[in-house]
N, C-alpha and C positions, 0 to 999 in steps of 0.2 A: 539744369543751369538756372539759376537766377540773378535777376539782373533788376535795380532800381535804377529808375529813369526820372529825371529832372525835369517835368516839363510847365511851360506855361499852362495859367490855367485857361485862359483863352482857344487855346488847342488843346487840350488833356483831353474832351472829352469825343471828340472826333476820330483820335489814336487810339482810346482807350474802345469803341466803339470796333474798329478796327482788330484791335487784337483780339477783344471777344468773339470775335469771326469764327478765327482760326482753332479747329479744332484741338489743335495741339498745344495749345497755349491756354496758360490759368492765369486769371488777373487777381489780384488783392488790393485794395487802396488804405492806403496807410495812414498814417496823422503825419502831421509835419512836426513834430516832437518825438513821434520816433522813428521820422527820416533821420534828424536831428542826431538823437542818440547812436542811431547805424552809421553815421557818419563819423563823429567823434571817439565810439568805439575802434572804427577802420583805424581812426588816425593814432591811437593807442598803439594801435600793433603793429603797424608801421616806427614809429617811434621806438618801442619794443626790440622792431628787428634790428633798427639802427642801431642800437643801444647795446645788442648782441655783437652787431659787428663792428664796434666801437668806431663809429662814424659819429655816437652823438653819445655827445658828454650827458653824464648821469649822475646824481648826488648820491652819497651810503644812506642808508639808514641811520647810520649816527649825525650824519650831519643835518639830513629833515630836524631832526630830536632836538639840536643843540640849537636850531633855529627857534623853537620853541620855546 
């Protein structure tokens, strides 16, 4: 399982300290650009799903075009 976490940086490195403990757990630290982008991604497929189960209105492809 993987799991991004949000944390201040004032405490990040105290938790982070902490979870390297545990032998069962892998840490990575990531850039905040591409928290950034895994975040915005998320929100794509979310939107996506909505957009499948027609809860959220969607443009054609012709009409992107015709905007242009």
């Amino acid at each position: 399982m993987k799991i991004l976490l949000d944390i201040k940086d004032d405490k990040a490195l105290h938790l982070l300290e902490v979870l390297k403990s545990l032998p069962y757990v892998k840490t990575k630290t990531i850039s905040n650009e591409k928290a950034i982008l895994i975040e915005e991604i998320k929100e794509a497929v979310d939107n996506l799903k909505l957009a499948k189960e027609g809860k959220l209105k969607v443009k054609t492809a012709r009409a992107l075009y015709n905007e242009l």
